[in-house]
N, C-alpha and C positions, 0 to 999 in steps of 0.2 A: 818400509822394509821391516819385516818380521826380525826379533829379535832369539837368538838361541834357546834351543827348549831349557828349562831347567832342568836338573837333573835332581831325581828323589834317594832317599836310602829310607829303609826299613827304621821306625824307632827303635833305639835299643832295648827298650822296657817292656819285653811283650812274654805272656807264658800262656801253651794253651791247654787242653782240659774238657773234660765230658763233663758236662753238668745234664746228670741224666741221658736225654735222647739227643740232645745236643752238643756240638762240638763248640765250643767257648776261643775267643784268643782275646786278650784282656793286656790293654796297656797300663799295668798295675801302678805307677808312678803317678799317670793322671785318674787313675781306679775306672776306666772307660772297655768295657765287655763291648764283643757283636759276636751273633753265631758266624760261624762261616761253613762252608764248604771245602772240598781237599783242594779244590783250584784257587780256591783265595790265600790260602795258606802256602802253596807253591806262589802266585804271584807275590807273597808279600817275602817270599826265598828268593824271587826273582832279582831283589834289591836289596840284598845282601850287600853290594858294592854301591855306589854313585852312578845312577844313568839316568839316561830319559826313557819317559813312558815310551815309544817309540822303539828303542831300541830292545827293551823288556818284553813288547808282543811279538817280536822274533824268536823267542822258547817258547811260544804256544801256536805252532808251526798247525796243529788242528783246530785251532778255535781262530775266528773271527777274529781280525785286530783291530777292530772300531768295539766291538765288545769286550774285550781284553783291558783296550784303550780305558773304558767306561769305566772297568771296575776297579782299575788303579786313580786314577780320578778321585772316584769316591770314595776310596782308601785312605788318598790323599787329604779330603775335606773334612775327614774324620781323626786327621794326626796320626794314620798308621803309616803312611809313607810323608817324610818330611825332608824341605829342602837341604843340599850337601854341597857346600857348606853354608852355613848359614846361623846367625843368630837365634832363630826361632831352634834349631836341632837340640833336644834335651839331651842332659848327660846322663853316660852311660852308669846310672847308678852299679850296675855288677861289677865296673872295673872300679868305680870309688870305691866299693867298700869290700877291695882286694878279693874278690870273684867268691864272696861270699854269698853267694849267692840267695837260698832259702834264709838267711838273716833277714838280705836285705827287703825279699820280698815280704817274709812278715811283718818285716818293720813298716813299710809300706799301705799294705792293705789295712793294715790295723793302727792308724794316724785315727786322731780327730773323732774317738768315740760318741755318740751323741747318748745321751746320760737323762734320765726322770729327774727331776730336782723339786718337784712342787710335792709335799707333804698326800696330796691328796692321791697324784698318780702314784706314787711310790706303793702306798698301801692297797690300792687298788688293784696293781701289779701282780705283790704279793698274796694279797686275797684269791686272784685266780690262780697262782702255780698253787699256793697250798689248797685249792678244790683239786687240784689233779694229780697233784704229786706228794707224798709226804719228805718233808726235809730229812735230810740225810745225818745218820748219828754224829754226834758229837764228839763223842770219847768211838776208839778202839782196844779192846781188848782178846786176849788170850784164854779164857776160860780154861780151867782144868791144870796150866804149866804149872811148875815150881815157881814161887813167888821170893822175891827180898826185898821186905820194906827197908824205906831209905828212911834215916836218923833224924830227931828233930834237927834244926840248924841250933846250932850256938847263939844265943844271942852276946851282944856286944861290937862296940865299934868295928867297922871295916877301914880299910882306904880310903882317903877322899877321891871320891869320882876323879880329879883332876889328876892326880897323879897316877891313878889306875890309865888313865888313857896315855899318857906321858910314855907308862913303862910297857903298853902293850905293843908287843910284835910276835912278827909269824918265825915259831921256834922249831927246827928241825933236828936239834942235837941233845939229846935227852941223858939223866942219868939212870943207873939201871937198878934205878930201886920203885918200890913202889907205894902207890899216890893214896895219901889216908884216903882211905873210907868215906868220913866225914866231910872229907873238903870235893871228892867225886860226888857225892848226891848232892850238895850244895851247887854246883855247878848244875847236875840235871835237874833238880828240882829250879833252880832259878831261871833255867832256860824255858824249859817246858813244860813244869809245871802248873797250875793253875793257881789264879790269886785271887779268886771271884767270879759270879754272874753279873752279868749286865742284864739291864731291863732292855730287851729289843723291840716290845709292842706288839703287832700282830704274829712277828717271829719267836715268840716267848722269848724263855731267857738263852744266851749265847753265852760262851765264856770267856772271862777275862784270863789273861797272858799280862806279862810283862815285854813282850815283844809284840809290836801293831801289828796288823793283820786287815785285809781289805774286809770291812763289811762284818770284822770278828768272825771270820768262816774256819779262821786257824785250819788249814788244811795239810800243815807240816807233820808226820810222823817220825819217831828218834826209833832205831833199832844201834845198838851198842855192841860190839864186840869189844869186850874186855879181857886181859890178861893179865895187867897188873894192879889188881887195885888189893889193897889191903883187906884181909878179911869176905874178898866176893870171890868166888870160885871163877874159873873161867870159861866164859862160855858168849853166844848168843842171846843176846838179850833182848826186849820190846820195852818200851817204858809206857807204864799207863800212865795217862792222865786225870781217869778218874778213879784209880786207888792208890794213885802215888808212891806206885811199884816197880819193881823190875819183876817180868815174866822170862824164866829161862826158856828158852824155845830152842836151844842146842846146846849141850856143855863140850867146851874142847877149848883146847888155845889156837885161834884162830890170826894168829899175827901175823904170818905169812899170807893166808883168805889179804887180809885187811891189803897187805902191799899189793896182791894182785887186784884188788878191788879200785887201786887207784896208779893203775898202769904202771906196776912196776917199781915204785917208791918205796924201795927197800927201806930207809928211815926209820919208815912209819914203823915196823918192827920194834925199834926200842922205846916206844911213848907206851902208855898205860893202857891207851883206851881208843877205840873212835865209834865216833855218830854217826850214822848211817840217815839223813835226812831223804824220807819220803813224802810224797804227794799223793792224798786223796785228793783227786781230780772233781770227784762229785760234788763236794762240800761248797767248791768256787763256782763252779758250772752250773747248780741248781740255782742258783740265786744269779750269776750273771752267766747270761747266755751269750754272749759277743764272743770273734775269736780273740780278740785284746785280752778277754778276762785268764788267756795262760802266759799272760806278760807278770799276775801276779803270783805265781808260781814263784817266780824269780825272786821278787819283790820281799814277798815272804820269807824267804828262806835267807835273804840276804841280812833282812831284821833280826830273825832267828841268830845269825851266825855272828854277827856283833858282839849280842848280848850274850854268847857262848865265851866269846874271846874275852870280853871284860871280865866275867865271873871269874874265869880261869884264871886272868893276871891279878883279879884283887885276890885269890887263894896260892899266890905265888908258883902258879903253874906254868909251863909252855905250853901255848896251843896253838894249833895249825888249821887251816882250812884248805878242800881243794873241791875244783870242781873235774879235774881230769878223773872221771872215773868209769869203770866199762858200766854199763845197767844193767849188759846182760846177765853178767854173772851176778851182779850182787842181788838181781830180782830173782835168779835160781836158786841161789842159797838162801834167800830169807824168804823164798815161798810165797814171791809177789807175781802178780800176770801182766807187769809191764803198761797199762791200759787203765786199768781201773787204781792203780796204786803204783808211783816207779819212783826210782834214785832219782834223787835231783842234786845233792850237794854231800859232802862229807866233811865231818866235823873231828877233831882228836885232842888230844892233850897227854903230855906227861911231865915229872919231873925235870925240868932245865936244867941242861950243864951251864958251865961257863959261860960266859957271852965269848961268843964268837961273832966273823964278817956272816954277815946276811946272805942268802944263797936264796934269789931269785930265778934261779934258773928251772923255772915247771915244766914236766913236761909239754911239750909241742908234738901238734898233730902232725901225722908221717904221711898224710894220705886225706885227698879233697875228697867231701863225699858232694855228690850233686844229685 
């Protein structure tokens, strides 16, 4: 006696896609692509619910049901249709990681990089991107703005490291005076400015930072809007890195800019300052061409904003970070093309009030994008 058909369901982990002339559906969980056609793709709609083959070649009321039959089959041998219920069925990553969808996909396809590690390929590598491309600059600059060079630092003791981390936190209640001079470029020069070259070898020399960076590509760029700072006019600023400036590229008090910059965080209005962290994209991408290699986008910017917080609290500042910010705007007002150079994080600081209770509450997105 024949035993009941099994019944399939569609894997959950499926996105499809034109890869050029062809139509792509790709179970990105086990990273398994096939072309298909528009019936394979209804068939595998077909089992949206729990059935058996059998009952699925009854919506292809013009096709063949012993060919219908065939191609869910080999759908099936292939892990796009999988038993329901059943041990073997994977989980539905979209609903674990709260229908996060584009997260969780990239997180996904870009697992388990495979990496050059022997001395020999590595430079060999390199040898042919630089036959074909020349490496991307180093420094950005503004030629022609108004310039203000930043102060030597003081020398003399600071904080010890251990108690600077102790008293750092994220401070939103400022007073409404404004932040030496002295102790703001100290802050941007120890975040972003430069402390050296490095000998890279075939890649000549790269720059040293006080904050790591993959491969030393440093691809973080600071733009500042300033209001209060002692003795600095207020306006739009760029910070070089290879003249250890500030370029004014707009004067105006832009405090208000800065709150809509970061959804509405009135706050932000009463702190001195904020960092505007950008990404030259080319810098990381010439050297690693993986899609992984915009996981270090993150990475970077996260090192960067560390050592922004520390500087701040060993010069008895409040500082804050957010990453709730629009890009559209802040890429129109500083004259960026979103592509080649875009917002990725924002940085501030001012004078701390009081201690006050902590206020965790960041903005939250109002609206799924899919």
């Amino acid at each position: 006696m024949r035993g009941r058909a099994p019944r399939l369901v569609r894997t959950p982990n499926l996105v499809t896609y034109w890869d050029g002339k062809s139509f792509v559906v790709e179970d990105f969980e086990r990273r398994h692509q096939i072309t298909a056609a528009p019936e394979v793709v209804l068939l595998l709609a077909a089992f949206d619910k729990p059935r058996t083959i059998k009952d699925a070649t009854r919506d292809f009321p013009r096709h063949d049901p012993a060919s219908v039959s065939k191609q869910a089959r080999h759908l099936a041998r292939l892990g796009f249709l999988v038993p329901a219920p059943g041990k073997k069925r994977p989980p539905d990553l979209f609903a674990v990681w709260r229908e996060s969808f584009p997260a969780i996909y990239f997180h996904s396809v870009t697992r388990d990089g495979l990496y050059a590690t022997s001395t020999r390929a590595k430079r060999e590598f390199f040898r042919d991107v630089l036959s074909r491309s020349r490496q991307p600059a180093l420094h950005k600059d503004y030629p022609g703005r108004p310039a203000v060079r930043l102060p030597e630092e003081p020398s003399g003791p600071g904080k010890p490291l251990g108690e600077v981390l102790r008293e750092r936190r994220t401070i939103r209640e400022f007073r409404r005076r404004p932040i030496p001079f002295a102790d703001f470029a100290a802050v941007i020069r120890g975040t972003f400015g430069q402390t050296g070259w490095l000998d890279a070898g075939v890649l000549g020399r790269l720059i040293g930072k006080t904050s790591p960076s993959a491969g030393a590509r440093h691809p973080i760029e600071c733009y500042l809007l300033a209001w209060r700072i002692d003795g600095l006019r207020p306006g739009l600023y760029h910070y070089s890195v290879r003249k250890d400036r500030l370029e004014r590229l707009r004067p105006g008090d832009f405090r208000s800019e800065a709150a809509r910059f970061t959804s509405g965080q009135g706050w932000i209005r009463n702190a001195g300052f904020v960092c505007v962290l950008t990404v030259v994209a080319d810098r990381v991408f010439w050297k690693y061409r993986g899609a992984d290699a915009y996981r270090l986008f993150f990475l970077d910017a996260g090192h960067v904003a560390q050592t922004f917080m520390l500087l701040a609290t060993e010069r008895g500042l409040g500082a804050f970070s957010t990453a709730a910010i629009q890009e559209k705007r802040i890429q129109d007002f500083c004259g960026l093309d979103g592509i080649a150079e875009f917002p990725i994080y924002l940085l501030g600081a001012g004078v701390p009030a009081d201690p006050s209770p902590i206020n965790v509450l960041d903005p939250i997105s109002s609206s799924r994008r899919r």
